[in-house]
N, C-alpha and C positions, 0 to 999 in steps of 0.2 A: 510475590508469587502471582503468577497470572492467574485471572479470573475465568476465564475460557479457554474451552479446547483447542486441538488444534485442528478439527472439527466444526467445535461450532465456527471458528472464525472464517474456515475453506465457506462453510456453508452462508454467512454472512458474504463473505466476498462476492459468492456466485450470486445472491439475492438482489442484493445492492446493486453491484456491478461496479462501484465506483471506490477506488481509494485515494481519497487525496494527501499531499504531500509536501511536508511545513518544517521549517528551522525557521526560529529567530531568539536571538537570547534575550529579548524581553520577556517575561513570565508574565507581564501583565496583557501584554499583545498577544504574545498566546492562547491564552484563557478565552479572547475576544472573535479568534479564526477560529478555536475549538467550537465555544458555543453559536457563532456563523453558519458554521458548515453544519452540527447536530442541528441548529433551525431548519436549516435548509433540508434537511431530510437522510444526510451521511450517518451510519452508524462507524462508521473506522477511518482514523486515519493514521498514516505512517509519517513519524518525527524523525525527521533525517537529522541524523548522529554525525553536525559538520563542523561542532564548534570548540572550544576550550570549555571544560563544566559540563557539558550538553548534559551530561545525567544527570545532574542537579536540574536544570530547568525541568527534565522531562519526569520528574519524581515529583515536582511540584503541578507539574500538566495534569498526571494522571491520578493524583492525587484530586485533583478538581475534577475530572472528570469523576470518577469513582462516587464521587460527595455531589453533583451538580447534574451530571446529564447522565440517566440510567440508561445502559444499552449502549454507553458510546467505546468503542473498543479499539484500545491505542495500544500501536506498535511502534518499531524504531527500526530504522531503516540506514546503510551505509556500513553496516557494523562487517567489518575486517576478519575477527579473529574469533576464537571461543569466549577469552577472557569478556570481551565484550558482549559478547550475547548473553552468559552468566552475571555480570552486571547488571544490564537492564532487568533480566527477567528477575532477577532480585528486588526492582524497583517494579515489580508488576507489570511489564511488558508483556503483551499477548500473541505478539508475532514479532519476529526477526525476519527482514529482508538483509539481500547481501547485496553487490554488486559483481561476485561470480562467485563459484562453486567452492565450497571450502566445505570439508568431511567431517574435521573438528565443530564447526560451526552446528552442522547435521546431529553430531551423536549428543551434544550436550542441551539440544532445542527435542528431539527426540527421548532423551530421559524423563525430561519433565512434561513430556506432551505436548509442546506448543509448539505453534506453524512457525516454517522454516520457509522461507521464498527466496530460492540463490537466484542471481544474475546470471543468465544462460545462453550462448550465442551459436551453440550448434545442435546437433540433433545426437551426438554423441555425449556431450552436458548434459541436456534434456533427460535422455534415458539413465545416464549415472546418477541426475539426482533422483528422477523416480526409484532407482533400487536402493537412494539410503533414503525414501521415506516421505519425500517430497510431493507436497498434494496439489501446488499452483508455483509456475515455474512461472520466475519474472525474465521478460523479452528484454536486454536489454544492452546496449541502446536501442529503444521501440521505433525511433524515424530513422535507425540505418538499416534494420530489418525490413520493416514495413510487414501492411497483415499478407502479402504474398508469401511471405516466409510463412504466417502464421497457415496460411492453406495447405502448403505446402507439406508441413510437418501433420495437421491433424489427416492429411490424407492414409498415411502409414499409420500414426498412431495419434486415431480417433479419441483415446481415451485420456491425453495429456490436455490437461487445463493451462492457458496463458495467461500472462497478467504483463502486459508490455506497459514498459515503461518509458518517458520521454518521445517525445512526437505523437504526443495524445492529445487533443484541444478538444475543450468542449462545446465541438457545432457540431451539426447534425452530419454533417460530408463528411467529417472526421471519425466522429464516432461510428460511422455506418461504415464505414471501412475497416475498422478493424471489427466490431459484431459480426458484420458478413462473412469473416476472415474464419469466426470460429472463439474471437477471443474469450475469456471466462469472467473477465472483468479487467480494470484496465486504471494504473496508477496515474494520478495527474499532481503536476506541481506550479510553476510558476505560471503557466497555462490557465490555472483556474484561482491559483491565493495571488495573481499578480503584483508586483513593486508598487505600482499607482493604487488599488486598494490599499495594501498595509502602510503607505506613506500618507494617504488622505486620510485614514481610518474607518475608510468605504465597507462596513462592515455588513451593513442590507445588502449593498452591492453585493459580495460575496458569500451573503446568501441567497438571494435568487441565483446567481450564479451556480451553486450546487442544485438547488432546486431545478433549475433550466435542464441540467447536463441529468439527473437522474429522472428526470421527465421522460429524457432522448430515448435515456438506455433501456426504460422501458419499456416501451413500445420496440425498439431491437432486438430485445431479448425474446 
């Protein structure tokens, strides 16, 4: 059962500004990016659902977290279908990302309270998921939109929070392009847990790394 709203974690989101974003089916590597990134000053990140098992690792993630790093609020990301999202939040899942729009997904993350972020590519999505409930619509693919879509859309409707994902790095030129765009916080993955840290075990590294990019975003925000 998830530990947080869907609420607190919209409100997390917006605070932070940052959600980083991790598959690996080592549990004990995991454990190591988890508590990385919590050093580094992240309270959430999203465990992309891309592998054989994945809910066993991520039962064993959030389980650590839960016992280890207070305040850190783990979600799953990639999830397809209901049964899946019913799954994880069995496993204490606090958010569901999609990678588009699915209603089943919506009504069964909305019974139980928790944040729902579909993958959204037009402004007809956008408004559909806002009327089943949807509090931060994920951009995505984020570098084929770009934040000119993101101006774009907050011009008519001011009140939709984004969360683009993919084409998000964490420099100041990047991030300040989508801030300025309007975005409400902004998922990062190999961009910021990159191949060469988790293959060296560069685990400082990738937490200054977080630290650096939520330095950025605050002063952006």
């Amino acid at each position: 059962m998830a530990k947080y709203t869907r609420l607190e974690v919209a409100q997390v989101m917006k605070s932070t500004g940052l959600v980083p974003l991790f598959f690996n089916e080592n549990v004990e590597l995991g454990k190591k990016v988890l508590k990385a990134c919590y050093d580094g000053g992240a309270r959430l990140l999203e465990f992309t659902s891309r592998g054989d098992f994945a809910f066993e690792i991520f039962g064993a993630l959030n389980r650590y977290a839960l016992k280890e790093l207070p305040g850190m609020i783990l979600g799953v990301g990639s999830i397809t279908d209901a049964a899946a999202a019913s799954l994880y939040m069995q496993l204490g899942a606090n958010f569901i990302v999609t990678p588009v729009l699915r209603e089943d997904i919506a009504l069964v993350c909305n019974r139980r309270k928790v944040l729902w972020s579909p993958g959204c590519g037009t402004l007809s999505e956008i408004s559909r998921a806002e009327e089943l409930g949807c509090e931060i619509v994920k951009l995505f693919p984020g570098g084929i939109y770009g934040p000119d879509f993101v101006k774009a859309i907050k011009g008519p409707c001011p009140w939709t929070s984004i969360m683009p994902t993919g084409g998000v790095s964490p420099t100041e030129k990047n991030l300040k392009s989508w801030f300025d765009a309007g975005v409400t916080c902004v998922g990062m993955g190999s961009k910021l847990i990159s191949k060469e840290v988790l293959a060296n075990g560069d685990f400082k590294s990738l937490e200054n790394n977080v630290r650096n990019a939520l330095n950025i975003i605050s002063k952006l925000k």
